[in-house]
C-alpha positions in Angstrom: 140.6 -7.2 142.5 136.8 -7.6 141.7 136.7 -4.6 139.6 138.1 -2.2 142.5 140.7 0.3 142.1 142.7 0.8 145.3 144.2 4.5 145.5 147.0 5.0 148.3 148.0 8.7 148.8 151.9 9.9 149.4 152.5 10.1 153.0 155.1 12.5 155.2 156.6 14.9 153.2 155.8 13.6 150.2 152.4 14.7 150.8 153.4 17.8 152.0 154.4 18.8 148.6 151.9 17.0 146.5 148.5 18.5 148.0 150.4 22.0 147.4 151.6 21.4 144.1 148.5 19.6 142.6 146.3 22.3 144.1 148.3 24.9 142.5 148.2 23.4 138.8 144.5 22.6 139.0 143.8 26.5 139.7 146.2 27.1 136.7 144.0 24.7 134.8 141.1 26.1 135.6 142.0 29.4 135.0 143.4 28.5 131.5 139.9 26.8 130.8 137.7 29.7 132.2 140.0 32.5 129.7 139.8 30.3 127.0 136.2 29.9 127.0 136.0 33.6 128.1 137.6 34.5 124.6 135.8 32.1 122.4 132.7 33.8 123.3 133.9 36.6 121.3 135.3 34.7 118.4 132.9 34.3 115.4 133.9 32.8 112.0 133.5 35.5 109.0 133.9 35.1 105.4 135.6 37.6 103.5 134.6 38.4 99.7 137.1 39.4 97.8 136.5 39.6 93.6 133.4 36.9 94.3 135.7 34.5 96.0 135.2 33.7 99.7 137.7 33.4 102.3 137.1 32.2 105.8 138.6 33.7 108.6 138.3 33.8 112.3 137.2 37.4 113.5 137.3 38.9 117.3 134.6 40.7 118.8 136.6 43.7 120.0 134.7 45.3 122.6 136.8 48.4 122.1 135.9 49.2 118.3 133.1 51.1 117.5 135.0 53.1 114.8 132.7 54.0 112.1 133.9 56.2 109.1 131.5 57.5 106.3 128.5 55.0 108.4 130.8 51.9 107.5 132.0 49.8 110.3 136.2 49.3 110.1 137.3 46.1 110.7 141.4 45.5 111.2 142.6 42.6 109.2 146.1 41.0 110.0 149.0 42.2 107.8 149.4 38.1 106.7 146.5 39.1 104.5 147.3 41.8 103.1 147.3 40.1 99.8 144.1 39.7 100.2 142.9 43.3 99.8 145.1 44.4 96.9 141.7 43.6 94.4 139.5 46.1 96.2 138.6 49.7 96.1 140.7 52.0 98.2 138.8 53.9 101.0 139.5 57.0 103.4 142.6 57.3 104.9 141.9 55.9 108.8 143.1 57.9 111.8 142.9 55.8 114.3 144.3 55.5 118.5 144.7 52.3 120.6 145.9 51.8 123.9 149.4 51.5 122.1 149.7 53.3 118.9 148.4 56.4 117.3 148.5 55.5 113.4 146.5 56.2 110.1 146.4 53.5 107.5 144.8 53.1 103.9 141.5 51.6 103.9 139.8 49.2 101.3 135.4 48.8 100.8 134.8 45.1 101.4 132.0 42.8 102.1 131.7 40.3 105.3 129.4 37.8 105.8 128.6 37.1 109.7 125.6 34.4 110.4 124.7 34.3 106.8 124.0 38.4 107.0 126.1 40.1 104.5 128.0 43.5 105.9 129.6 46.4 104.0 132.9 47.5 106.0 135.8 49.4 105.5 139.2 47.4 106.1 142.6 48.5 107.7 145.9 46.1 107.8 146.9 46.4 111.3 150.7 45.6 112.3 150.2 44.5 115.5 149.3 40.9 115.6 149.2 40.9 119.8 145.9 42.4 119.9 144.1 39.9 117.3 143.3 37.3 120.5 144.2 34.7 117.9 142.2 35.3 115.5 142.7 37.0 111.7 140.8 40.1 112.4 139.5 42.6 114.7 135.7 43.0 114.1 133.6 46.0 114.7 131.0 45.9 117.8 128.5 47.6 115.3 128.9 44.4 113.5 127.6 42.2 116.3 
């Protein structure tokens, strides 16, 4: 009435379960909310040139690559673009470790653009999509 909202609240055991429950999935919330903004700290959008054409991707900020080969920063690029890279120059074959996998992998000379600053990498396809946080590529800490 007059504008007022009347809230009533379960009683008896009903309440014994709701105050639990509800408690529980706002921490869940919460938690989703703080990772998620957590990660898109480290997501930046990138544009790849490839043959003077520009493709947008989202790249990670992987705290854990610093590789540099021959001074260029390597960036890992998901295998769903590999058809991307076919136009440019191979590089150095790429020895590389993770927590997972020990692998070596053909690399291509490429050009990023991060914040309007153009970058000279070296690019490797990596398999494994689980450690790309979402995103289309892994980007180098030296990039940042």
């Amino acid at each position: 009435k007059n504008g007022l909202v009347i809230v009533t609240y379960p009683s008896g055991l009903y309440l014994s379960l709701f105050v639990p429950i509800s408690s529980y999935a706002l921490l869940l919330f919460f938690t989703f909310i703080k990772k998620r903004y957590q990660r898109t700290k480290y997501e930046l959008d990138i544009i790849l040139i490839v043959s003077n054409n520009k493709i947008k991707l989202k790249g990670y900020a992987d705290s854990g690559n610093t590789l540099l080969i021959d001074n260029y920063p390597v960036i890992f690029l998901s295998n769903k673009y590999r058809y991307l890279i076919k136009e440019l120059e191979k590089g150095p074959i790429i020895e590389y470790k993770t927590v997972s996998e020990q692998t070596s992998e053909t690399s291509y000379k490429g050009e990023i653009i991060i914040k309007d600053k153009v970058f000279r990498v070296l690019i490797s396809i990596s398999q494994n999509r689980s450690h790309f946080h979402e995103c289309d590529c892994l980007l180098n800490l030296n990039l940042i």
